[in-house]
C-alpha positions in Angstrom: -27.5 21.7 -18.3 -24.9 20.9 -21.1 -21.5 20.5 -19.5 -19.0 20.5 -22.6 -16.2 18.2 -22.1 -12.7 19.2 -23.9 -12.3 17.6 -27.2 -9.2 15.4 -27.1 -9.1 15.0 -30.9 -8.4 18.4 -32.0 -6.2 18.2 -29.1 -4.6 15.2 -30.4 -4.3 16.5 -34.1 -2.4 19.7 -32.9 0.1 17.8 -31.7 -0.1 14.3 -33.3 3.2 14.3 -34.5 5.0 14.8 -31.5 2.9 12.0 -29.8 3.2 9.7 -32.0 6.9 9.8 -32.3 7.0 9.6 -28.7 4.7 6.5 -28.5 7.2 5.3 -31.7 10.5 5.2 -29.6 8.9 3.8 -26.2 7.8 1.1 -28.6 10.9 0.9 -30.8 13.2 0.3 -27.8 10.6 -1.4 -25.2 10.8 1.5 -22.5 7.3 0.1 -21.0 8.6 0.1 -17.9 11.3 2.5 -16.0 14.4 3.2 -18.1 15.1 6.6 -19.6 11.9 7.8 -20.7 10.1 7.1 -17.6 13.3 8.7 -15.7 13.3 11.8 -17.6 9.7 12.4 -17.3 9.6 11.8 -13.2 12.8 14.3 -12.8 11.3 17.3 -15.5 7.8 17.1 -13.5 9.0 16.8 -9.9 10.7 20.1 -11.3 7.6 21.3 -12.9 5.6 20.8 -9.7 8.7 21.9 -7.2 9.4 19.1 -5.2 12.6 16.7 -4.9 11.7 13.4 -6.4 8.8 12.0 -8.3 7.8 8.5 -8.5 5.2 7.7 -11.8 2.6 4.7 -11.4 1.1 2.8 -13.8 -2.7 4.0 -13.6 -4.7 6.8 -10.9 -5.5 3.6 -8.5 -1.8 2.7 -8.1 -1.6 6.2 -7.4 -4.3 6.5 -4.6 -3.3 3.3 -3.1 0.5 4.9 -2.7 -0.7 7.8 -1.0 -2.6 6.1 1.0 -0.6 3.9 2.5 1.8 6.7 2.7 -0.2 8.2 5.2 -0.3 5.0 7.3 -4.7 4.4 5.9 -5.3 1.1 6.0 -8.4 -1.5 6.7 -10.9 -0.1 8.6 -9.9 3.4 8.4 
């Protein structure tokens, strides 16, 4: 069975302007970590999804590993 995967590059090229400019200014003024970008994204999708606050992490494992520990899992669980 053929499972077709969704083709980031015409994805990309629709909006490559827009990304790249973004990627530009992060650069530009070293926003790699926190500051206003990384504010203003955590605050619009906590809206987006309907909750309070929003904390972004740096990959998907940061992320599990914050959940997890969230929930009191640990060693041996």
């Amino acid at each position: 069975m053929l499972v077709p995967f969704v083709d980031l590059k015409i994805q990309y090229e629709s909006i490559q302007a827009e990304v790249d400019n973004a990627i530009r200014h992060v650069i530009e003024n070293t926003l790699f970590i926190g500051g206003e970008t990384v504010s203003k994204f955590e605050t619009d999708f906590a809206g987006y999804i309907g909750v309070n606050h929003c904390i972004s992490c740096a990959n998907g494992t940061d992320a599990l590993e914050i959940a997890l520990k969230s929930l009191g899992i640990g060693t041996g669980d």
